[in-house]
N, CA, C and O atoms as a DFTB+ gen file, in Angstrom:
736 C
 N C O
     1  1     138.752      94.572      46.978
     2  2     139.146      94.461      45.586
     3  2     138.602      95.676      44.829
     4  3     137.634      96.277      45.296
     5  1     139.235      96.110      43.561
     6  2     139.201      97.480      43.675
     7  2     138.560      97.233      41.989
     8  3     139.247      96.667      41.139
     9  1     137.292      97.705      41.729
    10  2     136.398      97.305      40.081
    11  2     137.287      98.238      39.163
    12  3     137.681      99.403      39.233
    13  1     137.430      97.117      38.207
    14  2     137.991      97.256      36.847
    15  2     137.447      98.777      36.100
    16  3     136.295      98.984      36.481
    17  1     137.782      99.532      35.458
    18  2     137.228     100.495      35.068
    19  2     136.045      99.820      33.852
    20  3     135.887      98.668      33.447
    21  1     135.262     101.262      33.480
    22  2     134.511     100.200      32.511
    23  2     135.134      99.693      30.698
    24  3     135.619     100.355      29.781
    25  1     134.915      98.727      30.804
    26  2     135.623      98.381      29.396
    27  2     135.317      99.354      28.215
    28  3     136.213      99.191      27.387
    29  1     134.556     100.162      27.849
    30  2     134.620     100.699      26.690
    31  2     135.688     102.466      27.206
    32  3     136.074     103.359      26.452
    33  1     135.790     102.383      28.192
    34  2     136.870     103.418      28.692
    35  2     137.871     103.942      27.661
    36  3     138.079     103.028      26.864
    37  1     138.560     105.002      27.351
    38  2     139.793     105.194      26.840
    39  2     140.009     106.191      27.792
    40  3     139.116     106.804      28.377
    41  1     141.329     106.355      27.952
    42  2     142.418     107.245      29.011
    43  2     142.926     108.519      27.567
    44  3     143.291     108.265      26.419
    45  1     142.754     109.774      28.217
    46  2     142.999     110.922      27.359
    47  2     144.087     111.434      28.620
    48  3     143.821     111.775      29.772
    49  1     145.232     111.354      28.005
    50  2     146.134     112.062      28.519
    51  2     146.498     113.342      28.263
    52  3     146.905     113.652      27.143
    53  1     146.397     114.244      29.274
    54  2     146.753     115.599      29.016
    55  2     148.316     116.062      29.397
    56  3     148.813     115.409      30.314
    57  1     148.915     116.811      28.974
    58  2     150.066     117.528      28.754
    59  2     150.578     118.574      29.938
    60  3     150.662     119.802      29.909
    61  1     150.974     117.364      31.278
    62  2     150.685     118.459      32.528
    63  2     152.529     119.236      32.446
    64  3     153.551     118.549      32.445
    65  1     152.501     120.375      32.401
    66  2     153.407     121.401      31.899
    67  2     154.751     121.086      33.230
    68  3     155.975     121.190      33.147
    69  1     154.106     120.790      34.066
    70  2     154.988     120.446      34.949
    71  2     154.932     119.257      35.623
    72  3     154.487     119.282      36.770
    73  1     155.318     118.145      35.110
    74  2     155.054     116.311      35.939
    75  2     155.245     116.085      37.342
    76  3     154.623     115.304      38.062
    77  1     156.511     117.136      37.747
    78  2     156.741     116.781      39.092
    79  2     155.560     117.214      39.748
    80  3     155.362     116.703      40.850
    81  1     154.692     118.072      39.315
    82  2     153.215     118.538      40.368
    83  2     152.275     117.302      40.477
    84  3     152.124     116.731      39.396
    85  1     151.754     116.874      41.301
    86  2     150.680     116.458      41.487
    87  2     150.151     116.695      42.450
    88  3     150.671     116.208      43.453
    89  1     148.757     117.621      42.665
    90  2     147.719     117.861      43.446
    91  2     146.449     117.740      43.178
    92  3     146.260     117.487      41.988
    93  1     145.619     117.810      43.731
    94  2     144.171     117.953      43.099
    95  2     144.023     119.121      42.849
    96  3     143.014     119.271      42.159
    97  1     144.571     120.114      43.084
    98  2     144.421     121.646      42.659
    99  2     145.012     122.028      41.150
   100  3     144.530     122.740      40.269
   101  1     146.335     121.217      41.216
   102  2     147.409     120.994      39.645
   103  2     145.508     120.437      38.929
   104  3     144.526     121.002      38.449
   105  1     145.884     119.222      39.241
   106  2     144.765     118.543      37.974
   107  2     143.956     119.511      38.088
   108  3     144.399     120.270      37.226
   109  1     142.727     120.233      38.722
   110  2     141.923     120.698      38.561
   111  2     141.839     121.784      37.725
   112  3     140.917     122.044      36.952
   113  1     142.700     122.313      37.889
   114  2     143.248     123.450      37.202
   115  2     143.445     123.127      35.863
   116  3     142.741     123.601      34.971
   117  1     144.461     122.262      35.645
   118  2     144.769     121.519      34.451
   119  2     143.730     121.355      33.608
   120  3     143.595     121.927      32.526
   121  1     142.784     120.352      34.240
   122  2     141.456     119.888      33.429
   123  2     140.571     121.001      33.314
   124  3     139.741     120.853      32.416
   125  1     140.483     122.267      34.069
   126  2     139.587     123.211      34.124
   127  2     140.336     123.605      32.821
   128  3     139.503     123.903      31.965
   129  1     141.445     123.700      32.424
   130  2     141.551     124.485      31.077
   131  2     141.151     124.040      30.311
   132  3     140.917     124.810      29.379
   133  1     140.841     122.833      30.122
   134  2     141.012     122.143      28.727
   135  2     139.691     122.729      28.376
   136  3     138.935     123.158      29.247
   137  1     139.316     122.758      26.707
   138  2     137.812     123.464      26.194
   139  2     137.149     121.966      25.748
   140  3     136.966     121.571      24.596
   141  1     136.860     121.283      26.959
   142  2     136.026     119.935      26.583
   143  2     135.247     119.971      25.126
   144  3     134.934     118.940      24.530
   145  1     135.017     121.121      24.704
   146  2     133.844     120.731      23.831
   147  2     134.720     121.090      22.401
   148  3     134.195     121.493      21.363
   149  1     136.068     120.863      22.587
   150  2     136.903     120.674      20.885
   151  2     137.563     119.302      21.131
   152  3     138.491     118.876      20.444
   153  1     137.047     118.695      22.091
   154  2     137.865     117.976      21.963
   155  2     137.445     116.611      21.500
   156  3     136.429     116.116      21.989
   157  1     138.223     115.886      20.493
   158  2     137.860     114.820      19.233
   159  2     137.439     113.724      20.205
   160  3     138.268     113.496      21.085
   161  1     136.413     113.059      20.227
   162  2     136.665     111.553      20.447
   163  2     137.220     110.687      20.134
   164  3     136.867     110.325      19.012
   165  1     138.044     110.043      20.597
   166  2     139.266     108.862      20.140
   167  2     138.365     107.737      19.812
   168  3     139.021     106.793      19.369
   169  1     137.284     107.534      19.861
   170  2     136.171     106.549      19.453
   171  2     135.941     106.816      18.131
   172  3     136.205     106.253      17.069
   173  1     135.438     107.715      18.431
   174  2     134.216     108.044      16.806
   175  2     134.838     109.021      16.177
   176  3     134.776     109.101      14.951
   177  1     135.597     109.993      17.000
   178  2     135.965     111.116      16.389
   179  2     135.426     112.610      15.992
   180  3     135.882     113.600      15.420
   181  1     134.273     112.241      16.576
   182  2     133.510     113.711      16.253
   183  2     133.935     114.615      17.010
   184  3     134.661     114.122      17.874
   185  1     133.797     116.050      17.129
   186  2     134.570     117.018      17.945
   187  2     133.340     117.042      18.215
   188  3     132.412     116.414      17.706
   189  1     133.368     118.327      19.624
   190  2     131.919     118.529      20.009
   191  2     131.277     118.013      20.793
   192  3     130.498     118.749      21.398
   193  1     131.292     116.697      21.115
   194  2     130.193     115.756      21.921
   195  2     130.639     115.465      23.348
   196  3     130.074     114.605      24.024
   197  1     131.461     116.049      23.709
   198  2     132.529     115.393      25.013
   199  2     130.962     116.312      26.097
   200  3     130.187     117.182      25.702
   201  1     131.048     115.571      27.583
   202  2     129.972     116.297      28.516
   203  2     130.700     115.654      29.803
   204  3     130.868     114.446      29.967
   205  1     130.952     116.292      30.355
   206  2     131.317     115.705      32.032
   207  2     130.606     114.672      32.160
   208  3     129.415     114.905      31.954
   209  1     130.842     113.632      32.414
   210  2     130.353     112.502      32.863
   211  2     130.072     112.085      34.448
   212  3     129.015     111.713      34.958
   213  1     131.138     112.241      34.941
   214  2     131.452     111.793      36.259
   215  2     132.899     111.858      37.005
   216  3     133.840     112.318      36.358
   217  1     133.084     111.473      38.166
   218  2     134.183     111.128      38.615
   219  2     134.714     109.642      39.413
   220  3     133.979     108.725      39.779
   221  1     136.060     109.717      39.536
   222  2     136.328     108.689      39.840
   223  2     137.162     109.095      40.963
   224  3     137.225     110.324      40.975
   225  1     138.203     108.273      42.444
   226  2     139.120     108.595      43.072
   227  2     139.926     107.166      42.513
   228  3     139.487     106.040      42.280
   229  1     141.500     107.834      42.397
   230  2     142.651     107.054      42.067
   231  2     143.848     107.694      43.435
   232  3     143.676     108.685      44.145
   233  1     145.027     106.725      43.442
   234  2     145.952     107.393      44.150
   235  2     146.831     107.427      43.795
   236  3     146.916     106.544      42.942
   237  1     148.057     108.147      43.923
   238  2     148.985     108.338      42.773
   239  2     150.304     109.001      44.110
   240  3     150.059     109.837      44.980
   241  1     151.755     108.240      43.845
   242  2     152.575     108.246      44.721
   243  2     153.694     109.113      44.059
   244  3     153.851     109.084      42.838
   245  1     154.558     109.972      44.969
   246  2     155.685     110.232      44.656
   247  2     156.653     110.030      45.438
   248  3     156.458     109.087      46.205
   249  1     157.898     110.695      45.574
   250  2     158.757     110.499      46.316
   251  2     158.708     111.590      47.865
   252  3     159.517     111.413      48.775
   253  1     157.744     112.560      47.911
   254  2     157.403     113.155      48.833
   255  2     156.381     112.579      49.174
   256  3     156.503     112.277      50.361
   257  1     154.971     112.104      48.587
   258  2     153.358     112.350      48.960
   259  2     152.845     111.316      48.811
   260  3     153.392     110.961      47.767
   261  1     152.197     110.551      49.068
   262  2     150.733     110.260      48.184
   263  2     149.583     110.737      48.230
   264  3     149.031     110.862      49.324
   265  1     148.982     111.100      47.103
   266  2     147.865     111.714      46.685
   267  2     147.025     110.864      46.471
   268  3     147.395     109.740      46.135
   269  1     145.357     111.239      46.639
   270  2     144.172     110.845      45.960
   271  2     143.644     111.669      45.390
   272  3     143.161     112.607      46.023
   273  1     143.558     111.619      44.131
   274  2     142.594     112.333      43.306
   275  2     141.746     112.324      42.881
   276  3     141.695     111.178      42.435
   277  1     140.433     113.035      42.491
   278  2     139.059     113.091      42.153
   279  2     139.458     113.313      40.311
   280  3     139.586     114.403      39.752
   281  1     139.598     111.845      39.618
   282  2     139.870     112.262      38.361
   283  2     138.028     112.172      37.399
   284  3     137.076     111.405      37.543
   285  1     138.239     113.220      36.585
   286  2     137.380     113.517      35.381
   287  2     137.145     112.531      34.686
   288  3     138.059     111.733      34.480
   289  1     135.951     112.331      34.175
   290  2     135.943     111.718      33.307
   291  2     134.641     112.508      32.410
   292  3     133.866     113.360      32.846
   293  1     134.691     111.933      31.067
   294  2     133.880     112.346      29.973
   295  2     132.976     111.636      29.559
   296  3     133.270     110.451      29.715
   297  1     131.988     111.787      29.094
   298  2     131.502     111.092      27.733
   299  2     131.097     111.411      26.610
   300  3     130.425     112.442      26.567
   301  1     131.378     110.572      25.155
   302  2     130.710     111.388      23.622
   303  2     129.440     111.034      24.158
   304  3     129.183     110.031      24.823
   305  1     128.549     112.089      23.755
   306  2     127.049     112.023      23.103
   307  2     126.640     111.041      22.104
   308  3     125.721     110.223      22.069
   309  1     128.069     111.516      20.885
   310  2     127.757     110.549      19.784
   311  2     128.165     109.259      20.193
   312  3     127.337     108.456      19.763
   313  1     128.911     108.786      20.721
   314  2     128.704     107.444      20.639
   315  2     128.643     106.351      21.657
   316  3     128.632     105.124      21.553
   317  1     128.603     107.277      22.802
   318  2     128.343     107.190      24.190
   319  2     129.558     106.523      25.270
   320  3     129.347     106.121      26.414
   321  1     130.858     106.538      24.547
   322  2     131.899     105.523      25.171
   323  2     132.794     107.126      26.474
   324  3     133.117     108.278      26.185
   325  1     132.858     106.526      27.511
   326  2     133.483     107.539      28.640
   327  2     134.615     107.864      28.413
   328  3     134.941     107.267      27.387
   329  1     135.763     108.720      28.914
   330  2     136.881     108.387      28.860
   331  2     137.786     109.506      29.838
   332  3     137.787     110.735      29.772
   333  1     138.399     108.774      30.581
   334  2     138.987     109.673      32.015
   335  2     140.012     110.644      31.403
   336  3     140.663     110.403      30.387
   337  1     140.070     111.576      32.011
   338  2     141.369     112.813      31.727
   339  2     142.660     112.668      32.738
   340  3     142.340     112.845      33.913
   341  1     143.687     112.457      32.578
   342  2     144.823     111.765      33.169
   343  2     145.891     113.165      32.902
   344  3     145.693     113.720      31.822
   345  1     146.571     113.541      33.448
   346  2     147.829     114.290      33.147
   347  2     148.846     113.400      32.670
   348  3     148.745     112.176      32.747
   349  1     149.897     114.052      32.142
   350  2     150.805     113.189      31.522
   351  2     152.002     113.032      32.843
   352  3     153.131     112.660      32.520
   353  1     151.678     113.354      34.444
   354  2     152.344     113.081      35.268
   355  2     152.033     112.394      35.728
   356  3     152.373     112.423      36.911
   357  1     151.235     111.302      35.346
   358  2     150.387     110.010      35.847
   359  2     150.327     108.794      34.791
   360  3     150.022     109.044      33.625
   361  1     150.627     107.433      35.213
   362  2     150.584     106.698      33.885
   363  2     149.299     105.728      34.475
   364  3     149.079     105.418      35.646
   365  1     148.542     105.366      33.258
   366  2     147.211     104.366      33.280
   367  2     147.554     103.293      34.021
   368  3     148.663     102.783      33.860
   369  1     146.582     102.752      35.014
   370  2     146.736     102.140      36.625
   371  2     148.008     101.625      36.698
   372  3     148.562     100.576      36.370
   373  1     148.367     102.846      37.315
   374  2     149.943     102.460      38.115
   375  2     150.062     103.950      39.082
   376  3     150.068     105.102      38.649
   377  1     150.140     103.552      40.327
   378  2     150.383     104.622      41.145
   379  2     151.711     105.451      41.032
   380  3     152.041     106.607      40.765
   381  1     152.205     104.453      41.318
   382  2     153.982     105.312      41.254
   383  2     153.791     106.776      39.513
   384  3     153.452     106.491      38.364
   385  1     154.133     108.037      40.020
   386  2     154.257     108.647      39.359
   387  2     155.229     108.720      38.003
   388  3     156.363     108.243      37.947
   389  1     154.635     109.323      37.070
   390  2     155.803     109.596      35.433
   391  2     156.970     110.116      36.259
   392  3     157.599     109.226      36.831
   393  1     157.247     110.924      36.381
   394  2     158.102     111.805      37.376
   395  2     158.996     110.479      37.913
   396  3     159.989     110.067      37.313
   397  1     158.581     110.017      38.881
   398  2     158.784     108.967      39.847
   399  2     159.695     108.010      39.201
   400  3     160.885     107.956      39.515
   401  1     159.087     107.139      38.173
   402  2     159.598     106.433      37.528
   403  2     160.223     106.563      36.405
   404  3     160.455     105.550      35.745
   405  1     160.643     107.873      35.933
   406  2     161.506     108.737      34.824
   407  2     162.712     108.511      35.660
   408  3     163.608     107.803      35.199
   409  1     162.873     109.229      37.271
   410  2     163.924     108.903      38.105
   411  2     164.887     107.831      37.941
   412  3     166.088     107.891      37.680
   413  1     163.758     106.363      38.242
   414  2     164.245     104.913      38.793
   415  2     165.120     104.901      37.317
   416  3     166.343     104.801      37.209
   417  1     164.252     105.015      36.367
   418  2     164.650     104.248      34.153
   419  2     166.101     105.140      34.694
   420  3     167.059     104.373      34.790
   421  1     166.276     105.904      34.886
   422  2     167.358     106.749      34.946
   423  2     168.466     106.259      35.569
   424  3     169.619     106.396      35.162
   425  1     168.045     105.568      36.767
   426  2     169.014     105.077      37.695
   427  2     169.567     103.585      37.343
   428  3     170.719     103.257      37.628
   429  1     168.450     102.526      36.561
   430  2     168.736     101.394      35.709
   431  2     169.911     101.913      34.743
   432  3     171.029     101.398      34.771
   433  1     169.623     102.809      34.017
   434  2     170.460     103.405      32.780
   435  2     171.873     103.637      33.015
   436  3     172.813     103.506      32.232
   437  1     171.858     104.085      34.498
   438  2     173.294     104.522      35.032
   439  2     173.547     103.742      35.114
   440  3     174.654     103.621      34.589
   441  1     173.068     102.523      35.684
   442  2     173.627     100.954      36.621
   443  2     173.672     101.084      37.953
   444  3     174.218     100.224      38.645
   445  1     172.983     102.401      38.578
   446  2     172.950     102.679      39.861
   447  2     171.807     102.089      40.264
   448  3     170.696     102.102      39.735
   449  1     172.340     101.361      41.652
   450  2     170.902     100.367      42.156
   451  2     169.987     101.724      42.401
   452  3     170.379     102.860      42.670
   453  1     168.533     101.196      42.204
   454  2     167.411     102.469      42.287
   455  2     166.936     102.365      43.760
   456  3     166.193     103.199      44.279
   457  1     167.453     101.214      44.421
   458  2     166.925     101.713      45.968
   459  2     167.535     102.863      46.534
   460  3     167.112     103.301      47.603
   461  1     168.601     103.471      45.866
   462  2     168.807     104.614      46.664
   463  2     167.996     105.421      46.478
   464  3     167.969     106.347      47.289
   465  1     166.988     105.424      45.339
   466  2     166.339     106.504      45.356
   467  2     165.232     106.461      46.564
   468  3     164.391     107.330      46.796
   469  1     165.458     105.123      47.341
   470  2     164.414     105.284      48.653
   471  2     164.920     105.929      49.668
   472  3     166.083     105.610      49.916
   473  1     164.450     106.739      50.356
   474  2     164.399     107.351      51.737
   475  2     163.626     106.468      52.711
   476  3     162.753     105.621      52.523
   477  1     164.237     106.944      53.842
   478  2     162.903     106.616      55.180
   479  2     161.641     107.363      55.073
   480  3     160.648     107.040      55.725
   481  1     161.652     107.828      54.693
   482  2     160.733     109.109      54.504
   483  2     159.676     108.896      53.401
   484  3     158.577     109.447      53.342
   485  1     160.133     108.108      52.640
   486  2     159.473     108.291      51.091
   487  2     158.237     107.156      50.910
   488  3     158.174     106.029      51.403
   489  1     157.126     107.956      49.894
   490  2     156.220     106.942      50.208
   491  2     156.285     105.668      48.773
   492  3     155.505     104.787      48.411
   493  1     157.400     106.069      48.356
   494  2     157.844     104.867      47.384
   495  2     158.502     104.081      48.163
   496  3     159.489     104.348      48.848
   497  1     157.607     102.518      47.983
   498  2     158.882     101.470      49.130
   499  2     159.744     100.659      47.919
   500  3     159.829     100.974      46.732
   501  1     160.212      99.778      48.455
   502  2     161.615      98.764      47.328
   503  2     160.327      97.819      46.401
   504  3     160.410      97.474      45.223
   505  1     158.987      97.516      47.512
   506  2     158.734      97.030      45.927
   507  2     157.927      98.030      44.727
   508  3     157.754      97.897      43.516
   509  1     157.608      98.897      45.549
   510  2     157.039     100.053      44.224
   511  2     158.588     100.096      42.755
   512  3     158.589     100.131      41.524
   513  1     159.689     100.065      43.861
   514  2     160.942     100.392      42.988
   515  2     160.789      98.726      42.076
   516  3     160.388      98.850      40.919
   517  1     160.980      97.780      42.383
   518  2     161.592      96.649      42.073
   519  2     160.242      96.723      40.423
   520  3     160.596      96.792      39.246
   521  1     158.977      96.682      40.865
   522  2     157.942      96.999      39.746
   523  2     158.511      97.556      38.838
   524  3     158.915      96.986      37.825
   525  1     158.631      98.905      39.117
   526  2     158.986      99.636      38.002
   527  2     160.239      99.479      37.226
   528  3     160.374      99.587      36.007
   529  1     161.191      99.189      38.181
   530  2     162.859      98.221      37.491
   531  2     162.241      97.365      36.283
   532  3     162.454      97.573      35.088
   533  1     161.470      96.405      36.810
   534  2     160.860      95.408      36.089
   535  2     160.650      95.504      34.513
   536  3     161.241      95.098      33.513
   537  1     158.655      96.800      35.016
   538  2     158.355      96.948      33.723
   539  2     159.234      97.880      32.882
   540  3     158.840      97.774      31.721
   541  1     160.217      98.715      32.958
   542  2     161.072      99.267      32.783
   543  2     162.335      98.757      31.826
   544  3     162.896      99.410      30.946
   545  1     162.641      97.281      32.295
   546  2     163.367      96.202      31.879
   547  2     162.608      95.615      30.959
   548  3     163.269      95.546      29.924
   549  1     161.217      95.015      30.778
   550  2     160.979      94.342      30.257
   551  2     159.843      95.001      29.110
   552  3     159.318      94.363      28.197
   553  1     159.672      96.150      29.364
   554  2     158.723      96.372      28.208
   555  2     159.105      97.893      27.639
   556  3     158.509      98.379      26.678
   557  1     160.152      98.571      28.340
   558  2     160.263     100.016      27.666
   559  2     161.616     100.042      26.913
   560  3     161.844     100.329      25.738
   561  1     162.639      99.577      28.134
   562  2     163.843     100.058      27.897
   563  2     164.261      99.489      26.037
   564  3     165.317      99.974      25.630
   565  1     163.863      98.993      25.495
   566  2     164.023      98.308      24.201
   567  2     163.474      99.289      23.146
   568  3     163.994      99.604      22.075
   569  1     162.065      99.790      23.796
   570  2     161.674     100.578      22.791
   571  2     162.241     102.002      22.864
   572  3     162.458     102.627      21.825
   573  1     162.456     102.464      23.932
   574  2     163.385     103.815      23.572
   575  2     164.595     103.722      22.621
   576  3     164.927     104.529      21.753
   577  1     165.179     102.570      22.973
   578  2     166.332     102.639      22.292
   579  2     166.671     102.294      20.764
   580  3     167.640     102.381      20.010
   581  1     165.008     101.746      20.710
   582  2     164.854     101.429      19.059
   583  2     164.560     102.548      18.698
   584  3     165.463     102.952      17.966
   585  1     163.537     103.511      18.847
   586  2     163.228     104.870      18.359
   587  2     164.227     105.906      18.683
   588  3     163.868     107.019      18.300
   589  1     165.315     105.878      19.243
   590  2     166.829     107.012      19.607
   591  2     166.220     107.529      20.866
   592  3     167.077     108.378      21.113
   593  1     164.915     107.687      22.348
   594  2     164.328     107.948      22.329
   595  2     165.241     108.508      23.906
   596  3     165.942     107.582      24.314
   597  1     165.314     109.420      24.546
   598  2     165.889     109.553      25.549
   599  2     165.106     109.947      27.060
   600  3     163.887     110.101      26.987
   601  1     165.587     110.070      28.060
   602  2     165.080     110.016      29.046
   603  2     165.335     111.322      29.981
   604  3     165.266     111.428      31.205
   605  1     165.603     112.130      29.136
   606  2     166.242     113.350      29.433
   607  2     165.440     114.612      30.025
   608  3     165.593     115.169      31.112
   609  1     164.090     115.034      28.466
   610  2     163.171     115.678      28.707
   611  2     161.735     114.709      28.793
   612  3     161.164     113.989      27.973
   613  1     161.460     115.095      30.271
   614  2     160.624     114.379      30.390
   615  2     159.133     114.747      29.360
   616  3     158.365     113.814      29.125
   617  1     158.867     115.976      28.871
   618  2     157.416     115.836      28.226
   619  2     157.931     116.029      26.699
   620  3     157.171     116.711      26.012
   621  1     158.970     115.593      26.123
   622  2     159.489     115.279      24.913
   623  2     159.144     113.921      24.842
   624  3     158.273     113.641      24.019
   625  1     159.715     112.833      25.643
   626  2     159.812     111.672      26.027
   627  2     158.082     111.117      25.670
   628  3     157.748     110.214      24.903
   629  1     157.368     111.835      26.353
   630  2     155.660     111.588      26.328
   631  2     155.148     111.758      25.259
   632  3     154.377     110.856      24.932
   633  1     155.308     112.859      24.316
   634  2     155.051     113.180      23.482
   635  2     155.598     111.926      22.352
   636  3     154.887     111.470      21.457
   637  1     156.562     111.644      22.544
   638  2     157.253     110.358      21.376
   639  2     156.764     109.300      21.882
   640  3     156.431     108.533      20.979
   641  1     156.479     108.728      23.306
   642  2     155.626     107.844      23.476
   643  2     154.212     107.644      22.746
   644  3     153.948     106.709      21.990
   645  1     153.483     108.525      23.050
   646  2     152.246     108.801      22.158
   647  2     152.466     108.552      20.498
   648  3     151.766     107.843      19.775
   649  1     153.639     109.341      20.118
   650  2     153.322     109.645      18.591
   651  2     154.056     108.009      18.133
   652  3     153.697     107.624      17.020
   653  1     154.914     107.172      18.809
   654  2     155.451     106.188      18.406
   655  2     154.824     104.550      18.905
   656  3     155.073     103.466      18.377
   657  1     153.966     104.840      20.071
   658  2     153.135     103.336      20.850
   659  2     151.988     103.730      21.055
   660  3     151.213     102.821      21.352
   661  1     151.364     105.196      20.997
   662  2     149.854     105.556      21.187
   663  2     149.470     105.042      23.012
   664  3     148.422     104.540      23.418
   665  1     150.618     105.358      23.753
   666  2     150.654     104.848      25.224
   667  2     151.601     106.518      25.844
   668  3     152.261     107.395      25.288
   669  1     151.170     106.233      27.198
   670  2     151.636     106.742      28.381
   671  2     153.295     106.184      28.436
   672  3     153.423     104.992      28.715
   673  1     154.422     106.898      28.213
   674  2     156.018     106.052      28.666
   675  2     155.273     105.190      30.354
   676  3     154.605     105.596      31.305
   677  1     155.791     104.062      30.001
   678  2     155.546     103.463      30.770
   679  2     154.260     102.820      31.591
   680  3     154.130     102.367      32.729
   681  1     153.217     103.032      30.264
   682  2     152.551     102.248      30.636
   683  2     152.430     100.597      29.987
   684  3     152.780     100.203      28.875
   685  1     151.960     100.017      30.838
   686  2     151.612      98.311      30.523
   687  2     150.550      97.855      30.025
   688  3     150.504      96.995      29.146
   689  1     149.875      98.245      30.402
   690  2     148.406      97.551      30.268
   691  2     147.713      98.354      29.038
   692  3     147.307      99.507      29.182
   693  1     147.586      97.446      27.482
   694  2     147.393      97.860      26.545
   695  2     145.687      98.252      26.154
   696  3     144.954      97.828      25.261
   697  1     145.447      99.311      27.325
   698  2     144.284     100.161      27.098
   699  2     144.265     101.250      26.071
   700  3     145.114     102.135      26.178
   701  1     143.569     101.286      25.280
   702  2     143.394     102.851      24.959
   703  2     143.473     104.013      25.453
   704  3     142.750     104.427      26.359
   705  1     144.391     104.664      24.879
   706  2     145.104     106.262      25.405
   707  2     145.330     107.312      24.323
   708  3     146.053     107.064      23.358
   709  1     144.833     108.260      24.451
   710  2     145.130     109.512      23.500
   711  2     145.455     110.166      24.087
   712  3     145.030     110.364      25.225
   713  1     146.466     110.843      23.456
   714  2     147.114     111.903      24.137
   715  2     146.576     113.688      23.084
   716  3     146.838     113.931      21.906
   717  1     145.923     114.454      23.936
   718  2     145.318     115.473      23.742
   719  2     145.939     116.638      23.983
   720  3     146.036     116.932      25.174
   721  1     146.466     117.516      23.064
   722  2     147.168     118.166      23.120
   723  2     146.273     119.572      24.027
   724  3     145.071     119.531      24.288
   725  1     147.162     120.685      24.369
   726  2     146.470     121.433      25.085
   727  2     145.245     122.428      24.500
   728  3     145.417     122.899      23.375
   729  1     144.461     122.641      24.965
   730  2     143.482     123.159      24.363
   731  2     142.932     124.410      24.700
   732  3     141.790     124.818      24.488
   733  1     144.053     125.072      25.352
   734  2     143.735     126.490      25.571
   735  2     144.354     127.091      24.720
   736  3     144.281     128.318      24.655
C-alpha cells in the first residue's frame, strides 16, 4: 500500500513546454530552471522562503514508456508547509499522462471508441483507458464546455484549467495545486 502524501502538501505545477516529454532528465532540467527562491508560497504567500526539501519516486505512463521519477519537492521557511513540483505533463496522483489522456478526451469527443488508442505494445492497458473515459465523462467534459474550453492546444487548455478550477485538466482529487508560471 502506497502512503498518502503528507496532508499539508500542495502540488505546484510547472509549465512543461513540451507534455509529450517525460523523462527524468525533461523534469530535471525543467525543475533545475525554475529560480526556487521567487517563487510565492501558495500557503502564506511570501516569496523567498521556498528550500529543497526532499524527494519523492512517482510513476507516470505513456503510450510508449513508463517512467519513474525522482519528483522535487519544497518547503516555505515561513510557514513550513512542503509542496512537490509536478510538470504540467503530469496530473496529481494519476499515472496515465496529460498528453495521454488529452488523446483518449479527444477520442470520447469524436465518438471514437478510445481502445484503439491501445496497442500491443503500449503500456496504457483498457483499464488505464476505461478510468480516464470515466473521469473524463464525469468530472471534465462539462466543464470545458461551460468555459468554451477546447482540447486542441494542449498548454492553453492547462493554463484555463488553472485560471478557471485552480486544478491540473484532469485532475480529481481536490488537492491543492498552483500553477507557477515559468521562472526563468
Amino acid at each position: 500500500m502506497r502512503p498518502e502524501p503528507v496532508s499539508n502538501e500542495i502540488m505546484l505545477t510547472t509549465e512543461a513546454k513540451d507534455c509529450k516529454n517525460i523523462s527524468q532528465d525533461y523534469y530535471d532540467s525543467l525543475v533545475n530552471s525554475l529560480q526556487i527562491h521567487i517563487i510565492r508560497c501558495p500557503s502564506c504567500h511570501h516569496a523567498g522562503n521556498m528550500v529543497i526539501h526532499g524527494y519523492y519516486h512517482r510513476w507516470a505512463k505513456s503510450f510508449q514508456n513508463t517512467f519513474r521519477l525522482r519528483i522535487r519537492r519544497l518547503k516555505c521557511r515561513e510557514c513550513g508547509k512542503t509542496h512537490a513540483i509536478l510538470p504540467s505533463s503530469l496530473v496529481p496522483y494519476c499515472q496515465v499522462s496529460t498528453d495521454a489522456q488529452i488523446q483518449i478526451a479527444r477520442k470520447v469527443e469524436e465518438e471514437t471508441p478510445p481502445d484503439v488508442l491501445i496497442a500491443p505494445e503500449s503500456d496504457i492497458d483498457e483499464n488505464n483507458v476505461k478510468s480516464v473515459v470515466r473521469k473524463y465523462r464525469r468530472h471534465w467534459r462539462e466543464r470545458l464546455r461551460s468555459e468554451g474550453m477546447s482540447l486542441v492546444n494542449l498548454n492553453t487548455l492547462i493554463r484555463q484549467c488553472f485560471a478557471f478550477y485552480s486544478a491540473q485538466f484532469m485532475q480529481i482529487r481536490r488537492k491543492l495545486n498552483a500553477f507557477i508560471p515559468d521562472t526563468t
